[in-house]
C-alpha positions in Angstrom: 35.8 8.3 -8.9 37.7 6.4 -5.9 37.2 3.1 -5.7 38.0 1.8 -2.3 39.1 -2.0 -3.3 42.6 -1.4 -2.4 42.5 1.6 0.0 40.2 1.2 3.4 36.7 2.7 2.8 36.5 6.2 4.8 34.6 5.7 8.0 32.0 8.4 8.8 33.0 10.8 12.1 30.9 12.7 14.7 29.8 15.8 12.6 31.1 18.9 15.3 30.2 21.9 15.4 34.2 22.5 15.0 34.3 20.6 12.0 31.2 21.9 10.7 33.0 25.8 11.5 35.8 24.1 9.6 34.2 23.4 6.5 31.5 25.0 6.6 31.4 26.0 2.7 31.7 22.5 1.3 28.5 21.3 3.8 26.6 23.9 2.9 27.1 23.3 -1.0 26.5 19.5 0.1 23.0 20.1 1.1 22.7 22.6 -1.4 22.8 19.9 -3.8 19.2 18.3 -2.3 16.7 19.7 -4.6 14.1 21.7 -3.6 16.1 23.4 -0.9 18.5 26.5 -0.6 20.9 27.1 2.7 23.8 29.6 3.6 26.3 28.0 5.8 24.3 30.0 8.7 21.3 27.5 8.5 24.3 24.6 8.2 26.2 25.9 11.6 22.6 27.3 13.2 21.2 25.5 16.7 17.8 26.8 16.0 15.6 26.8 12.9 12.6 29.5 13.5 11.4 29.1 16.5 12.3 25.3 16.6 15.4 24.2 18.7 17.7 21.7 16.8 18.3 19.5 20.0 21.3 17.8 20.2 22.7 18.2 16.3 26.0 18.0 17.1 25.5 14.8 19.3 23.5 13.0 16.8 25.1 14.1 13.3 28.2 12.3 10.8 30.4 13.5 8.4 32.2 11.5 5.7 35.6 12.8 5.3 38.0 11.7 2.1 41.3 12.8 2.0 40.4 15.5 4.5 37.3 17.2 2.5 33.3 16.3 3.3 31.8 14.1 0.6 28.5 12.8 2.3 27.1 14.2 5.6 23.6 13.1 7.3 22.4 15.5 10.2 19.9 14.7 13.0 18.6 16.6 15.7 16.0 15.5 18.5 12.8 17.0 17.6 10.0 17.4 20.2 6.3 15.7 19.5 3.7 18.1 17.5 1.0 16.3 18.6 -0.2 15.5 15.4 -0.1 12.8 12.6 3.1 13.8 11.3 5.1 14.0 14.7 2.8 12.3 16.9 6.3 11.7 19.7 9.4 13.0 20.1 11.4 11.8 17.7 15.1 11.8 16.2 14.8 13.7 13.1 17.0 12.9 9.7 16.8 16.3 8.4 19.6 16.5 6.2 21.6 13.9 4.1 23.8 14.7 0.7 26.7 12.8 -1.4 29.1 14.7 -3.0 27.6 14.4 -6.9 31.3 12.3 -7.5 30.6 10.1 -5.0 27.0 9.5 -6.1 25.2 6.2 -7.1 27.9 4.1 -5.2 26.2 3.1 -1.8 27.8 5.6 0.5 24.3 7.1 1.6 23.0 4.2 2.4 26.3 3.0 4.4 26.3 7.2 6.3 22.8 6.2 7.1 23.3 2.6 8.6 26.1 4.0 10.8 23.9 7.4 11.7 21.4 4.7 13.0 24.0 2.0 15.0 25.2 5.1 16.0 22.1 6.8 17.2 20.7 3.4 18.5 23.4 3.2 20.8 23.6 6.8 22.5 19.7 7.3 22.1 17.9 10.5 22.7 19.4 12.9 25.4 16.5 14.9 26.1 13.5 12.3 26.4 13.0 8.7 28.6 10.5 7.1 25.5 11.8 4.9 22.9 14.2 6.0 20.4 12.3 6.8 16.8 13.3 8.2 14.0 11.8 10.5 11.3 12.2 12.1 7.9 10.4 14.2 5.8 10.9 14.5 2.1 9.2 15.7 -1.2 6.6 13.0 -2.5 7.2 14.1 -5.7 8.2 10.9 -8.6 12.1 12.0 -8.8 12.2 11.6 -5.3 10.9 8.1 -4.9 15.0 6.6 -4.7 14.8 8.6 -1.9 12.1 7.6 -0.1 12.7 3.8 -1.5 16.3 4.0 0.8 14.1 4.8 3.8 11.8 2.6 3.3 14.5 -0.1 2.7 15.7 0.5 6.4 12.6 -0.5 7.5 10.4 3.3 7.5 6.8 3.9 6.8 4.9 6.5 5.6 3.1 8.1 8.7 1.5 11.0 6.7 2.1 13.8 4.2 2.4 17.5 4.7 1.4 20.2 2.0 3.0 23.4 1.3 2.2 25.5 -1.8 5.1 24.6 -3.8 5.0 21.1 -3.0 3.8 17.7 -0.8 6.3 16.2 1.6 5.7 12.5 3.4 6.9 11.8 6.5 8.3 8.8 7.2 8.7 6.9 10.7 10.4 4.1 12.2 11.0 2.7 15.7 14.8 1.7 16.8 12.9 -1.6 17.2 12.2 -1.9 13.8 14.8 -0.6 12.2 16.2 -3.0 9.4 20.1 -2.2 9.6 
């Protein structure tokens, strides 16, 4: 495990879609390690996800990069209102976030995510003129709840769950106003 008392703390970068080419393997095994899910380095480099447009992914998204190699990433995308409870407005959508399993348990998702959002605050949504929110959807389930807890600590609340037949999800909102960061 590095320890970063001596050596300057790596500083997340604009996630590409050049760097993603790049290393596209070791992201795709990054968000392989969320549980519940299962991508190929297609869904990783993809623009689209069914019929859904992933606006804006490479604008919005970081990489944490240690001695050249990934070890945390959180992608984003702008995702357009559904009209319904759980994406009432458009909305800047968290839909990917993963720690190298070394780097684990040592606060470096919850540093990726505060500079995702100073970040994100500051260039805002391309593709809409309403105020910047964000969202995230997660499993409900009990070995989930650090999850959801980190959300919530940056100020997120639960706006609604969404069922599936393996599984619940919540999703989680917050204004850029209320955003504690």
């Amino acid at each position: 495990m590095t320890e970063y008392k001596d050596s300057p703390k790596p500083t997340p970068e604009k996630l590409t879609k050049e760097l993603a080419e790049k290393f596209a393997d070791q992201l795709t095994a990054l968000a392989n390690l969320i549980p519940g899910v299962e991508y190929t380095t297609d869904d990783i480099l993809a623009d689209t996800k069914g019929d859904r447009v992933l606006l804006d992914k490479w604008e919005h998204s970081l990489v944490l990069l240690e001695n050249g190699e990934p070890i945390a990433m959180v992608m984003g995308y702008e995702r357009a209102s559904e009209g319904n409870e759980q994406y009432p407005t458009d909305t800047l959508y968290v839909c990917e976030l993963a720690v190298k399993e070394l780097h684990q348990r040592r606060g470096i998702a919850r540093e990726l995510l505060k500079a995702f959002f100073e970040r994100n605050n500051d260039i805002g949504m391309k593709n809409t003129e309403i105020p910047l929110n964000y969202s995230i959807q997660t499993n409900s389930a009990e070995w989930n709840q650090y999850v959801i807890d980190l959300y919530k600590s940056f100020g997120f609340k639960e706006r609604s769950t969404k069922e599936y037949p393996n599984r619940v999800d919540v999703v989680l909102g917050v204004s850029s106003k209320n955003l504690l960061i």
